[in-house]
C-alpha positions as CSV (number, residue, x, y, z in Angstrom):
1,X,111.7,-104.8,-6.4
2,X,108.2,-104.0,-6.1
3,X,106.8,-101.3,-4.9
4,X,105.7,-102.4,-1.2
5,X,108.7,-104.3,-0.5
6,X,110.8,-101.0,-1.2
7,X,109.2,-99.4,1.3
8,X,109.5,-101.8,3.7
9,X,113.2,-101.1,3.5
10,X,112.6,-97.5,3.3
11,X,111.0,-97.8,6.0
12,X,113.5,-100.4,8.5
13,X,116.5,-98.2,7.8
14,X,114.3,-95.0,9.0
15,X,113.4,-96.9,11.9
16,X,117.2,-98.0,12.7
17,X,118.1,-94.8,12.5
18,X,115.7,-93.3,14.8
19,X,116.9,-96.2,17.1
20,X,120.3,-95.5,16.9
21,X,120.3,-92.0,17.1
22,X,117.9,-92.8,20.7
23,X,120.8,-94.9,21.6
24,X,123.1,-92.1,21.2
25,X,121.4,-89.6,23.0
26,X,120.6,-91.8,25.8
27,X,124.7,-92.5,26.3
28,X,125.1,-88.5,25.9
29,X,123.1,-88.5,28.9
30,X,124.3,-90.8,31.3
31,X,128.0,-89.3,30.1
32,X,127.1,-85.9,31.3
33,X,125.3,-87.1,34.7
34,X,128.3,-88.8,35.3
35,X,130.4,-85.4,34.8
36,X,127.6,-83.5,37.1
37,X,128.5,-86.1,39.9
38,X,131.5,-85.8,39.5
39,X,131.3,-82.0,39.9
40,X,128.6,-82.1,42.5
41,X,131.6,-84.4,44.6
42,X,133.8,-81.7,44.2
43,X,131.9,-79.4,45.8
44,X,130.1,-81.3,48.4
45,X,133.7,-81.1,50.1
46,X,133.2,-77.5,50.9
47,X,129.8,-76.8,50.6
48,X,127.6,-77.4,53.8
49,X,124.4,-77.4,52.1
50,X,124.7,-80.2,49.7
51,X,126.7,-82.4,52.2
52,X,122.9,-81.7,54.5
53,X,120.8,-82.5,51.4
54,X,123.1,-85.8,50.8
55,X,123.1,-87.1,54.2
56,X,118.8,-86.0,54.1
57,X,118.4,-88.1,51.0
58,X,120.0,-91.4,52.1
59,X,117.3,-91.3,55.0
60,X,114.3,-91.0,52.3
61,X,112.7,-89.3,50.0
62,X,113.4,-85.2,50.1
63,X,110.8,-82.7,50.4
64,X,109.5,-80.3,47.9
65,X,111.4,-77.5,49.2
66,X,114.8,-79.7,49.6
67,X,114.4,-81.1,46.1
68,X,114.1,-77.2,44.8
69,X,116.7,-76.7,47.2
70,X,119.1,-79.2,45.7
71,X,118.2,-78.2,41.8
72,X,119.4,-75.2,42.5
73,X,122.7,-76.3,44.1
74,X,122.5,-78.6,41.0
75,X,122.5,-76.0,38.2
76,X,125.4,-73.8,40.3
77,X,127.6,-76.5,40.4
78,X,127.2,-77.2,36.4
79,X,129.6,-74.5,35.5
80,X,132.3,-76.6,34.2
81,X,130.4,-78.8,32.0
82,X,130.2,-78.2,28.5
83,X,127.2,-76.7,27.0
84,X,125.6,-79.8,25.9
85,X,126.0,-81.6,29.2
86,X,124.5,-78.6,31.1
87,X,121.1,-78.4,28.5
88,X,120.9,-82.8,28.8
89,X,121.1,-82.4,33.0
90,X,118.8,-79.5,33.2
91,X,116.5,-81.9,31.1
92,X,116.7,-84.2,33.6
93,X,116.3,-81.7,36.7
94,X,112.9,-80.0,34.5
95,X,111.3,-83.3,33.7
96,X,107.7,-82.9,33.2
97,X,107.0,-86.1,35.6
98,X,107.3,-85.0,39.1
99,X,108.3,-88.3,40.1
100,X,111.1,-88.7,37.3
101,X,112.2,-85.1,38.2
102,X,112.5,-86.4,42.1
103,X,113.7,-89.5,41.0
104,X,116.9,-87.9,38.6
105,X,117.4,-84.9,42.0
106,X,118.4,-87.8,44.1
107,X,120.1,-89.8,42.0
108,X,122.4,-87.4,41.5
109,X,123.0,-86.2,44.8
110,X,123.1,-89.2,46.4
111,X,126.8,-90.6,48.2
112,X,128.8,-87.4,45.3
């Protein structure tokens, strides 16, 4: 095997693991939003402000101040995920894209 063509290889299994370990990561994700909805149902039975900030985000987008608002009741209601699911969801609610951040906020708040 010549030289090139070994690093080709070298070079596609590198790449299919970087792929695959992507792959992973992203299904770690959508695992633990699906635990923090879960949770965030749970609570919006008792809790007045997220049931507000649900029924406010199926009329439109939130404001600034409601989407801070609703991070917050985010990161309280996260207390009974594991470790890894709390550090992958507050990813998602500190996303440097305003719009992603916004985007992930009311996603997950949305009919809990």
């Amino acid at each position: 095997m010549s030289l090139s063509a070994f690093l080709s290889v070298a070079a596609t299994v590198v790449a299919a693991g970087a792929v695959g370990n992507g792959v992973y990561e992203a299904v770690r994700g959508l695992v633990a939003k699906t635990r923090a909805h879960a949770a965030l149902s749970s609570r919006a039975a008792t809790d007045p402000v997220l049931r507000q900030l649900v029924l406010r985000s199926a009329g439109g987008p939130l404001s600034e101040s409601e989407l801070r608002q609703a991070a917050l009741v985010i990161e309280q209601s996260l207390t009974g995920l594991s470790q890894g699911d709390r550090k992958r969801i507050e990813q998602g609610l500190h996303q440097p894209s305003k719009s992603g951040e916004q985007r992930y906020i009311e996603e997950l708040i949305q009919s809990p």
